[in-house]
N, C-alpha and C positions, 0 to 999 in steps of 0.2 A: 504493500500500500504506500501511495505517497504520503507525504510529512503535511503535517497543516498549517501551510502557509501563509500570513494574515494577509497577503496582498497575493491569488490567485491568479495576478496576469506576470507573476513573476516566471520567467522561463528558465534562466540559468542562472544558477546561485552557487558562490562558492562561500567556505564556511572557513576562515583562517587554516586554510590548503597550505599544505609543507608537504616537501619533494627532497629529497637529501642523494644525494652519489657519491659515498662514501665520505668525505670530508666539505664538500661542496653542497649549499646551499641552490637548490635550481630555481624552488618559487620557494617563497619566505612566507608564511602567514596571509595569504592573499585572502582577500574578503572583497567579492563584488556581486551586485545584483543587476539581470539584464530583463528586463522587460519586453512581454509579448511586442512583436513589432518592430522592435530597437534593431537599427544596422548598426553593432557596437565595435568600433575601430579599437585594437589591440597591440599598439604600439611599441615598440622597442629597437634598439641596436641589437643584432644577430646575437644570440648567448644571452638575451637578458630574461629566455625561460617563458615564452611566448608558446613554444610549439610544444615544450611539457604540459604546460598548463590544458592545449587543446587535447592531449594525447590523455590526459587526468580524466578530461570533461569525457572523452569519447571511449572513455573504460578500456584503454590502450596499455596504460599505466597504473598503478594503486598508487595513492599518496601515502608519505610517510607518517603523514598524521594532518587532520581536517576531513573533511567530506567537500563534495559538489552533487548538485541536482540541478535536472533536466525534470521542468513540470513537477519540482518537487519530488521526484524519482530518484534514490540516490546509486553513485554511481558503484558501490560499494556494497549497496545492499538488494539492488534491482537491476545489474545491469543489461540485464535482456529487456527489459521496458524503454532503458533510457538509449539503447541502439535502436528500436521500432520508432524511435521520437526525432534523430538525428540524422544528419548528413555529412559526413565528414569527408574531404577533401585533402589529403596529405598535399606536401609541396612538391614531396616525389613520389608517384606512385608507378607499379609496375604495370606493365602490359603484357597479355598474352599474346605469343608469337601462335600465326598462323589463325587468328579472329580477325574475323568480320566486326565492323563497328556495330550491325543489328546484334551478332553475337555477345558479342561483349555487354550489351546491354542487357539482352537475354539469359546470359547468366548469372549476372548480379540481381535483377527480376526474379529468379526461379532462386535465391537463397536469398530473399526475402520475401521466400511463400508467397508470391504474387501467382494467381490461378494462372492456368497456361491461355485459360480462353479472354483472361484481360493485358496480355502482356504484350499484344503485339501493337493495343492502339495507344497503353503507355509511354512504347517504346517509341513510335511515332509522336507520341507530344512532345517525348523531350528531344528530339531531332529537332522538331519544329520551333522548339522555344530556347535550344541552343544554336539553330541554323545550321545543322548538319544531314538537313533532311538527302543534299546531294552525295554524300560521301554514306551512305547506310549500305552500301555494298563494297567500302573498298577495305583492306587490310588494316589494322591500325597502326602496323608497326610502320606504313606506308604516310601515314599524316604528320603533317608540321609540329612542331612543337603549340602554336597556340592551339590546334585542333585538337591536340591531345590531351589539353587543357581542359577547353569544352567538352571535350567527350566523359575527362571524367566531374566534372561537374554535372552532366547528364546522367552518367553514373549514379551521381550524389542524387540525384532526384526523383530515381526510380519510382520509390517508394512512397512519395511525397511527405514527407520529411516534415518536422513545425519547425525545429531548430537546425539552421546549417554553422559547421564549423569550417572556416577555411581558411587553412594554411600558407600562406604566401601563395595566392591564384593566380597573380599574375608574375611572379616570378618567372626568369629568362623569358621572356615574350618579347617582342619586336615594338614599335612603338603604336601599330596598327591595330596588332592582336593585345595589345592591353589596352588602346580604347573599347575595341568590341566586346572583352571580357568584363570592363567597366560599366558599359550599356546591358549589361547582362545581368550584370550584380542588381541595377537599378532596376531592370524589371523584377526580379523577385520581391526587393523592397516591395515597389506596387502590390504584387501578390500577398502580401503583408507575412513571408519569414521573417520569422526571428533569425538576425547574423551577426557570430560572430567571426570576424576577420581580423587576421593578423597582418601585419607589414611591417616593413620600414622603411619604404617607399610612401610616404605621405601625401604627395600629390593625389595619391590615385584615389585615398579616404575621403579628402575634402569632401568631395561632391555629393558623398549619398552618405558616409556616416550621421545619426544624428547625438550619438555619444561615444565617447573615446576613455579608454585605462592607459596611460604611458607606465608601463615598468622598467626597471632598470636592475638587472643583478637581485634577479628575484621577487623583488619588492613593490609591488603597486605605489608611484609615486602619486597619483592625480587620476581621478575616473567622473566622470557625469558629462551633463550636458554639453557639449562643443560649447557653445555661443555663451556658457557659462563659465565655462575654462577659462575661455578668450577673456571675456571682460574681468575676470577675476586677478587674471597675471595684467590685465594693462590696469586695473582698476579703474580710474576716472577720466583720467586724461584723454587727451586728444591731441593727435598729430596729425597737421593738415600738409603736403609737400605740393609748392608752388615753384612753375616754371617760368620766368619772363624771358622775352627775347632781346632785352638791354636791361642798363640800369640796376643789376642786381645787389651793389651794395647801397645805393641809395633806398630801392627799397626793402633789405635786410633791416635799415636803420629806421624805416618808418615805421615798418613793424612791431621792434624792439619797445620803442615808444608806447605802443599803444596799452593801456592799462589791462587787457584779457589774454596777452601774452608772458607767457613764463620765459621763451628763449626761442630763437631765429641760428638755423645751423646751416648751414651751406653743403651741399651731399651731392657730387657726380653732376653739378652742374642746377641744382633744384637749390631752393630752399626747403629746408624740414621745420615748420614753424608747430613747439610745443604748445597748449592752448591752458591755460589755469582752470581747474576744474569748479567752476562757476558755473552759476545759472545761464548767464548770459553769452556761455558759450555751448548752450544747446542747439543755436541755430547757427550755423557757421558764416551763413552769406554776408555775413556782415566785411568780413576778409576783402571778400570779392568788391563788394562796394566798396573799398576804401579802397582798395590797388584804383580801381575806374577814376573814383574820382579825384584821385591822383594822378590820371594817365598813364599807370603804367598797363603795357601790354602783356598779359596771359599768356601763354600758350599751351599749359595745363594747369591744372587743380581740382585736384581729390584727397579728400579723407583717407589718413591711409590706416588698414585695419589690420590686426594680429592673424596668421595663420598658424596650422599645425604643428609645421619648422620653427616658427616663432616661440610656441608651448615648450614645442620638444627641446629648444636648444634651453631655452631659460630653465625646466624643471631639470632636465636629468645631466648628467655630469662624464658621460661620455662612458663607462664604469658596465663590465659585462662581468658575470659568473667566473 
């Protein structure tokens, strides 16, 4: 039986998870909760116990000590409910030589007891919603590396799955095949999985994660909402970067002046103007009117906002297992 959870849309729960290899620390006490829905970004430098933790979740691994639950299923005491629940995706999996891609689907279908008379229009969906419907008759050992990507990600979905775990997906991919893998990722969101995704390639989270855990050498540094993360590491501030096409330290100097600036810095040819965290600098245009009616000429300006890289470099310290 599942555990009775006061918040029923919690999907994956770890409980102060310890992993030890002999003298090494792999995950430290980890504690995080992901909710029904959530695409949860899993971050870390190589070694900081990201693909332990998924191997823990996917009953691959036993912890040294803590539990995790899938649906409240733990992985310890139910792990055959909490694999009927999951999809996991290694970063390298093997391939059978001498399969067909229908095959290979086919067989991970038929050892997940999928009846033989629903496995074929299955197997056809996930072609269809990984776009591999044209290659269902060619060899696998035969396809690219992103195809073999999507293949096993169609793999991972056989069964239709609530919770998917995936291991560095777009790892070695071309720059092509990991936007198509990325548009892929995002349909399922729609579909409304729950995903947890590892990387350390951060560009590729931005766009569909809506929370993120950064670890480093085991230890959960920071986990919850993106856009909460963000504003919490910049706190209040605001930094506006302005480009003019003359006149740059004359209006470095007007800026300076004006009483809703903290400081005016010069970067790669812009200004970076810091803003004091006032009322009055909720609305920013005020900037823009004063460069005007000054006469100086613009040639950009935008708000500039914290990213992933931004989180990542300021919380963690460079530091693996």
């Amino acid at each position: 039986m599942p555990e009775n959870n006061t918040n029923n849309n919690i999907m994956i729960r770890t409980d102060t998870l310890v992993k030890m290899y002999r003298n090494v620390t792999a995950v430290k006490n980890l504690s995080l909760e992901i909710h029904q829905g959530d695409v949860f970004g899993f971050i870390g430098p190589n070694g900081a116990g990201k693909t332990t933790t998924i191997k823990i979740l996917a009953t691959l691994l036993k912890p040294t000590a803590g539990d995790a639950f899938i649906n409240g299923y733990s992985v310890l005491d139910n792990p055959m409910e909490v694999r009927r629940m999951i999809g996991y995706m290694p970063d390298f999996f093997g391939v059978y030589d001498d399969m067909k891609v229908w095959e290979y689907l086919d067989f991970f279908a038929a050892a997940y007891k999928i009846d033989r008379s629903r496995r074929k229009q299955i197997i056809e969906d996930v072609l269809v919603l990984t776009d591999l419907q044209s290659k269902r008759d060619e060899f696998v050992e035969s396809l690219s590396r992103g195809m073999k990507q999507r293949l096993c990600l169609a793999k991972t979905l056989v069964h239709d799955p609530q919770v998917l775990l995936l291991d560095e997906p777009a790892s070695g991919l071309d720059p092509r095949a990991r936007i198509e893998m990325r548009e892929l990722l995002k349909e399922l969101r729609r579909m409304g999985k729950t995903i947890l995704i590892s990387s350390h390639i951060l560009p590729e989270l931005a766009d569909f994660c809506n929370k993120i855990g950064i670890i480093e050498k085991g230890e959960l540094l920071a986990a919850g909402d993106v856009e909460e993360i963000m504003q919490k590491m910049r706190g209040k501030k605001k930094f506006v970067v302005i480009k003019v096409s003359e006149n740059m330290d004359s209006t470095k100097r007007l800026l300076e002046t004006h009483a809703g600036v903290e400081s005016v810095t010069p970067v790669d040819g812009s200004l970076r103007v810091e803003l004091l965290p006032i009322p009055e600098n909720d609305d920013i245009s005020w900037i823009m009117e004063l460069l005007v009616t000054n006469k100086i000429k613009v040639t950009s300006f935008f708000e500039e906002t914290a990213d992933l890289e931004d989180i990542f470099m300021k919380i963690t310290k460079g530091i693996v297992a």
